[in-house]
C-alpha positions as CSV (number, residue, x, y, z in Angstrom):
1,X,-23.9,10.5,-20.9
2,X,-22.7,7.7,-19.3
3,X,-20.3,8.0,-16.2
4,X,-18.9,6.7,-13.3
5,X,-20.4,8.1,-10.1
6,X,-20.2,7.6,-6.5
7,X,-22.6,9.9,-4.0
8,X,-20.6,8.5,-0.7
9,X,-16.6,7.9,0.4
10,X,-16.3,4.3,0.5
11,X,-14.5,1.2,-1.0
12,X,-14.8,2.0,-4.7
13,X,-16.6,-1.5,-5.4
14,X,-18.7,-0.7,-3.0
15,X,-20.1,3.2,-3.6
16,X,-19.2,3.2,-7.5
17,X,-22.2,2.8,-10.3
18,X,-22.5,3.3,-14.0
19,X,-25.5,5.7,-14.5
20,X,-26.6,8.3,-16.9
21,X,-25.8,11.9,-15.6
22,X,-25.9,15.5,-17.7
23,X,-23.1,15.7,-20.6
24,X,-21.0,18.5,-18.8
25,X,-20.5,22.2,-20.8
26,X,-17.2,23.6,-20.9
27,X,-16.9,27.0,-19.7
28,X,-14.0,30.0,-20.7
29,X,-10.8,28.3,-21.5
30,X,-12.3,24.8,-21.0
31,X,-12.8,22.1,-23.9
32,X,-14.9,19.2,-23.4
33,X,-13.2,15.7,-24.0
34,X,-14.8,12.6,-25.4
35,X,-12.9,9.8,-23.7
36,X,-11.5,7.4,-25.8
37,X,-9.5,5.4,-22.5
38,X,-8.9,6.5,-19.1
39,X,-6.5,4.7,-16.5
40,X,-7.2,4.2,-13.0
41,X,-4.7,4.7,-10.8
42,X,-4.2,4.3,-7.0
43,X,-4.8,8.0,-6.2
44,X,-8.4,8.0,-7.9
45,X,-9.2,5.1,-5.5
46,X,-8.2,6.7,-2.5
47,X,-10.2,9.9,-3.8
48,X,-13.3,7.6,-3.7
49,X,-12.0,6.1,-0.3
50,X,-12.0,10.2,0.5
51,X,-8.8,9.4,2.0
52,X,-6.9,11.5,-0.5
53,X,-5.3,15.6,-0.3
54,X,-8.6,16.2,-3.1
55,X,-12.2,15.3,-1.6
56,X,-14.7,15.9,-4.6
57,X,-18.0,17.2,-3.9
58,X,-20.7,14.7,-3.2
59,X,-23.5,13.2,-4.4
60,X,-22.4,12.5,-7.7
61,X,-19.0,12.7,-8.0
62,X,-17.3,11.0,-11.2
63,X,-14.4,9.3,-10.6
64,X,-11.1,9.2,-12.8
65,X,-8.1,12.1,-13.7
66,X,-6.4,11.5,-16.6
67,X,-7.0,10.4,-20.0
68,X,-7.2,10.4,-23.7
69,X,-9.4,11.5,-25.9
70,X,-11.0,13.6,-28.7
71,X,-11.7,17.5,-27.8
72,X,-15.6,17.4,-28.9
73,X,-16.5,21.5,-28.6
74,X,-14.8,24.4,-27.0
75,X,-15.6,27.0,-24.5
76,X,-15.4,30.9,-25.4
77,X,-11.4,32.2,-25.4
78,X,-10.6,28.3,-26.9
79,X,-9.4,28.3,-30.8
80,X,-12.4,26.4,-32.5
81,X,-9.2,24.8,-34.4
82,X,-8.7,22.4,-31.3
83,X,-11.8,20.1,-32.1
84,X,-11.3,17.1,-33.4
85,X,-7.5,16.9,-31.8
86,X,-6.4,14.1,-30.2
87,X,-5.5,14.9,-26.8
88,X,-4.3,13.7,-23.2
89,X,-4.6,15.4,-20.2
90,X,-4.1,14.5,-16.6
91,X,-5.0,16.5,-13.2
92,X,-8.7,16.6,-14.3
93,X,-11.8,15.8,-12.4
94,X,-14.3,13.3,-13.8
95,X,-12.5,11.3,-16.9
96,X,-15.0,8.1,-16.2
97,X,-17.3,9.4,-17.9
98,X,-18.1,9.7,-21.9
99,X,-17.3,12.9,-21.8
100,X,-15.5,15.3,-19.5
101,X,-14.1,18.7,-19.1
102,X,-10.6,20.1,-19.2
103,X,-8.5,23.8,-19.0
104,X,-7.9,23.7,-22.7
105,X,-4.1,25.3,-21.5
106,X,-3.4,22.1,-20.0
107,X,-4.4,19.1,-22.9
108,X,-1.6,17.9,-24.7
109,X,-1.7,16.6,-28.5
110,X,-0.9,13.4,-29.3
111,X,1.6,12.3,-31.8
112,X,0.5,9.3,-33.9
113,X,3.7,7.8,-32.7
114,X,2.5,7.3,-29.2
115,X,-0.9,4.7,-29.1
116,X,-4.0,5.3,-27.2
117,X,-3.2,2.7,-24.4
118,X,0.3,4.3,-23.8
119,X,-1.3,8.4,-24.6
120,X,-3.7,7.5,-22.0
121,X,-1.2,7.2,-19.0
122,X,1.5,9.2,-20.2
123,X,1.4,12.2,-18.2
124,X,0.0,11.5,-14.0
125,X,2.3,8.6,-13.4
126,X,5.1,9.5,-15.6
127,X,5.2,13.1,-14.8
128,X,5.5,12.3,-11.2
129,X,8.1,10.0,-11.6
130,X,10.3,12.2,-13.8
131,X,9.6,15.2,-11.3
132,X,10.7,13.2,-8.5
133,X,13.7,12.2,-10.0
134,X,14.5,16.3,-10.7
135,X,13.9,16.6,-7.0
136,X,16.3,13.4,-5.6
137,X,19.5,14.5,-4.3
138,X,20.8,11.9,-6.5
139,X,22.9,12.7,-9.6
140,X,25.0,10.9,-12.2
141,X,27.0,8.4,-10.9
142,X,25.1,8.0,-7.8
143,X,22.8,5.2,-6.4
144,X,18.7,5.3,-5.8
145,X,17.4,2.5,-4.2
146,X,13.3,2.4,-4.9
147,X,10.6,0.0,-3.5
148,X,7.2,-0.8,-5.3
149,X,9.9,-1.4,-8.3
150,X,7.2,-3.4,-10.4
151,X,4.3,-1.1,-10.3
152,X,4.0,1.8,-12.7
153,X,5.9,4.6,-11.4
154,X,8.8,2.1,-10.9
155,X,9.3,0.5,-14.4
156,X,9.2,4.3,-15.4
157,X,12.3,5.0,-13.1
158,X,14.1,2.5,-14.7
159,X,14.4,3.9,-17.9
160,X,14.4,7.8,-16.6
161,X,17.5,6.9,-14.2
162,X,19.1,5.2,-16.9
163,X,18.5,8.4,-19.4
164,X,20.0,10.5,-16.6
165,X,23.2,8.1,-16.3
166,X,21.9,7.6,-12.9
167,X,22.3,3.7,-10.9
168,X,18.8,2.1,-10.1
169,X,18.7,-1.0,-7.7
170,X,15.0,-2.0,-7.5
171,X,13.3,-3.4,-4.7
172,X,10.4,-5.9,-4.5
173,X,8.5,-7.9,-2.4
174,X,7.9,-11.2,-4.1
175,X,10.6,-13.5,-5.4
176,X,8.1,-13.7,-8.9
177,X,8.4,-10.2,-9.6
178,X,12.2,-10.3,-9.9
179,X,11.8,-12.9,-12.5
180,X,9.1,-10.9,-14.4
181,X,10.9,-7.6,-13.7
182,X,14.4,-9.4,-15.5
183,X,12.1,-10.7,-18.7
184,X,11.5,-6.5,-18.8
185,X,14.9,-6.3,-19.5
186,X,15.2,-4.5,-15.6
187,X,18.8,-5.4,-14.0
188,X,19.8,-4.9,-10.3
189,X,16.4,-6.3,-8.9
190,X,16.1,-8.1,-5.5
191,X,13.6,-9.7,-3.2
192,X,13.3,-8.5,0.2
193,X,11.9,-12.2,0.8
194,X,15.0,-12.8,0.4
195,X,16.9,-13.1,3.4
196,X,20.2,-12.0,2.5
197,X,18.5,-9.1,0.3
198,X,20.5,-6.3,2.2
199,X,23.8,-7.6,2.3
200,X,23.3,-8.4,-2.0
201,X,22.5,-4.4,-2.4
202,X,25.2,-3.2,-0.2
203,X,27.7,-5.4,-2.1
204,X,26.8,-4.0,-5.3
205,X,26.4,-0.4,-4.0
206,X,29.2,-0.1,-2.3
207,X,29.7,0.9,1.4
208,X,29.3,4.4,0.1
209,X,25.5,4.0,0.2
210,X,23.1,5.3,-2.1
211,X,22.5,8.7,-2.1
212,X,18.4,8.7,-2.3
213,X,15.8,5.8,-1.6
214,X,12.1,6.5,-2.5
215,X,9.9,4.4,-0.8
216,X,5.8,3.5,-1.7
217,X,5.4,0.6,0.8
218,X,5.4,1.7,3.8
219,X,6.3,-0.2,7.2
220,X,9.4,-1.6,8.2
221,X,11.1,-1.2,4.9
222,X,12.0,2.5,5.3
223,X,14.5,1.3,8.3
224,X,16.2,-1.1,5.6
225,X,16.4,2.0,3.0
226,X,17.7,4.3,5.7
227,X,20.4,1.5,6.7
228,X,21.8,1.7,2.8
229,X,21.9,5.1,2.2
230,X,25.4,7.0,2.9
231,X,25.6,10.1,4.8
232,X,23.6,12.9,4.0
233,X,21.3,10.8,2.1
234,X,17.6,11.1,1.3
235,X,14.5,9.0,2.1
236,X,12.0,10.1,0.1
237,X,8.3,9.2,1.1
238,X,5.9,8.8,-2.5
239,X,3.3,6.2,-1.5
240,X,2.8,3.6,1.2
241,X,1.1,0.2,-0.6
242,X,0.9,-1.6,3.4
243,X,-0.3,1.7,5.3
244,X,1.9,0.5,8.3
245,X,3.8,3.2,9.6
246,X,7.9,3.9,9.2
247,X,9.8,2.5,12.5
248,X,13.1,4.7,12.0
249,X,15.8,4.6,14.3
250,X,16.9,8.1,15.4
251,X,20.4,7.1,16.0
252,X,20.8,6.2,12.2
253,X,19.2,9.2,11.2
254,X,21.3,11.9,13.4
255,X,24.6,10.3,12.3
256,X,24.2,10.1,8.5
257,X,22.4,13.6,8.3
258,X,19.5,11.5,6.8
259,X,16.5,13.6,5.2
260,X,13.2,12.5,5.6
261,X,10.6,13.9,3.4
262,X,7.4,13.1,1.5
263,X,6.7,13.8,-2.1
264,X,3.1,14.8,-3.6
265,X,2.9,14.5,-7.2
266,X,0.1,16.9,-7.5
267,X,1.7,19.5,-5.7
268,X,4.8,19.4,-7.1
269,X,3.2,19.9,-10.4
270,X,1.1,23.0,-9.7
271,X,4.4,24.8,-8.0
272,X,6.7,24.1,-11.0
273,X,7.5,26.9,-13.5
274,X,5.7,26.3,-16.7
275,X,9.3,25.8,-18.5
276,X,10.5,23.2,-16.7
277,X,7.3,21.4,-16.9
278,X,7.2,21.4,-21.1
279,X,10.5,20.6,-20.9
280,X,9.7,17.6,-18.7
281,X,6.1,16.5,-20.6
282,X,8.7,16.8,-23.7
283,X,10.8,14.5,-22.7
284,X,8.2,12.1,-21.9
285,X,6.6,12.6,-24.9
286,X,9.8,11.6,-27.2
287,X,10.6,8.9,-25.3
288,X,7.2,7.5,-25.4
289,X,7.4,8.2,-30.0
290,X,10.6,5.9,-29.6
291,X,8.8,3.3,-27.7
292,X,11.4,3.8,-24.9
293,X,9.0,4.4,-21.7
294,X,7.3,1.3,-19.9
295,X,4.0,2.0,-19.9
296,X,2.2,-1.7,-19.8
297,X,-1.5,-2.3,-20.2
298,X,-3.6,-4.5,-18.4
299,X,-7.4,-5.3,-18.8
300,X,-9.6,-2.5,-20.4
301,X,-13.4,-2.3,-19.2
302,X,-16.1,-0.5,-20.8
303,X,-17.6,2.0,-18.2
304,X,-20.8,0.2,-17.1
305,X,-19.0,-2.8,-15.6
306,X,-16.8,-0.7,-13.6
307,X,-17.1,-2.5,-10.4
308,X,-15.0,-5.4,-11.9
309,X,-12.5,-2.7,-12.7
310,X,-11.9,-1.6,-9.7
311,X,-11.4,-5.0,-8.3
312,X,-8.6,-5.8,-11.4
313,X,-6.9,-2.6,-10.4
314,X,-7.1,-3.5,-6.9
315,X,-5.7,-7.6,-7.8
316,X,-2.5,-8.4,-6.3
317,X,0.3,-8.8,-8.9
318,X,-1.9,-7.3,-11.9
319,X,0.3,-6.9,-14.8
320,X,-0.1,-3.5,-16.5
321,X,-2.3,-0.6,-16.4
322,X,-6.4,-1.3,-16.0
323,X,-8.2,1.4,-17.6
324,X,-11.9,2.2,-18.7
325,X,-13.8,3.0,-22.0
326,X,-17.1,4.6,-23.1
């Protein structure tokens, strides 16, 4: 089969090739996927980078973790009745690849409802989103401020914050993206190019405060946050975009009880009870059938020119999700 492979850490451009590698077998409680589309998400990069909380064993590690497909054959303990089902799954190893394996407990059938391009991103990034929001201090009536509002994670939290009742102001860090956020149909957006951009929120949060701010930029930024949340609020860490580290004054933190704390998608997942987490992938899943969940495309690449996917997913201001076929 073809597949995505790197044998070293590096830039994925750099150490990533399309080659032909053994179609994998799927052992007790495994099915193996055919891959109809799978996404490629920030986290996948920095696991090539080998920057990331999973290294994968090397040479010849494929890239990608979530996708959608067709379960081809099953392993022994797996009803034969699952071949042939569409599924998606996330939290998997390998999905740049034709085909792939998969813990047939954790694939998830796809209604016709929901199309392949949405199915195929559906759980990693909107899990993670809706599980943070179960985790913010935040409740109904109350204020989260989020950076990174235009990427993936952040048009998701518009529409789970508003299903929750809860108020969303949404930062980001060009003036265009405020613009193309508003033609989503997004309210309460600002630009922190702006100069005034603090001053805007606080007026329409009240002096109050917000009671969470989640931040995926990194830098400077989290100071800002921390100045708009009220006392005993919550800065929640879930991704740095710049790297730079978080100057925080300790003085604003020691008098408004401020929380600091990061936020691992992964993790998260693997320690929730298995009820709360159908519940959860339920709700995503009938708000994707209604069409209600943001989950925009971008370019899709077959596998063997996955170099020039990389470098989309990597393009400043890319609109939508880039993703990979067979």
């Amino acid at each position: 089969m073809l597949a995505a492979i790197h044998d070293t850490f590096g830039e994925p451009a750099d150490v990533l090739v399309a080659r032909d590698t053994a179609k994998p077998e799927p052992g007790p409680g495994q099915v193996r996927v055919r891959m109809t589309l799978s996404p490629i998400h920030n986290h996948d990069l920095w696991t090539i980078r080998g920057s990331y909380g999973y290294k994968p064993d090397l040479p010849g590690a494929i890239g990608g973790s979530e996708a959608l497909g067709e379960i081809e054959t099953v392993g022994d303990s797996v009803d034969p009745a699952m071949i042939g089902k569409r599924i998606a799954v996330a939290g998997v190893h390998g999905s740049w690849a034709e085909f792939f394996i998969a813990p047939a407990a954790s694939v998830l059938p796809m209604p016709d409802e929901i199309s392949d391009t949405d199915g195929a991103q559906l759980i990693a990034m909107p899990f993670s989103a809706i599980s943070l929001l179960e985790t913010l201090r935040a409740k109904k009536g109350d204020w989260i401020i989020q950076t990174a509002a235009n990427g993936a994670v952040g048009k998701l939290m518009t529409t789970l914050a508003k299903n929750r009742g809860i108020n969303l102001v949404s930062l980001v860090r060009r003036k265009e993206a405020v613009t193309e956020l508003h033609d989503l149909g997004i309210d309460n957006v600002f630009s922190t190019a702006d100069e005034n951009w603090k001053d805007d929120v606080r007026a329409l949060i009240g002096q109050d405060g917000a009671a969470s701010a989640i931040d995926s930029v990194g830098g400077s930024i989290a100071a800002d946050l921390v100045d708009l949340l009220g006392v005993n609020g919550e800065l929640v860490v879930f991704g740095t975009a710049t790297g730079a580290p978080m100057p925080l004054s300790s003085g604003a933190l020691i008098m408004k009880h401020i929380t600091v704390r990061g936020f691992w998608g992964a993790r998260v997942g693997k320690e929730m009870d298995d009820d709360k987490r159908k519940a959860l992938i339920g709700e995503l899943v009938a708000l994707a059938a209604k069409g209600e969940l943001q989950l925009d495309t971008g370019e899709i690449f077959p596998l063997e020119h996955v170099v020039d996917a990389v470098n989309a997913a990597l393009k400043p201001g890319r609109k939508g999700k880039v993703m990979l076929r067979p």
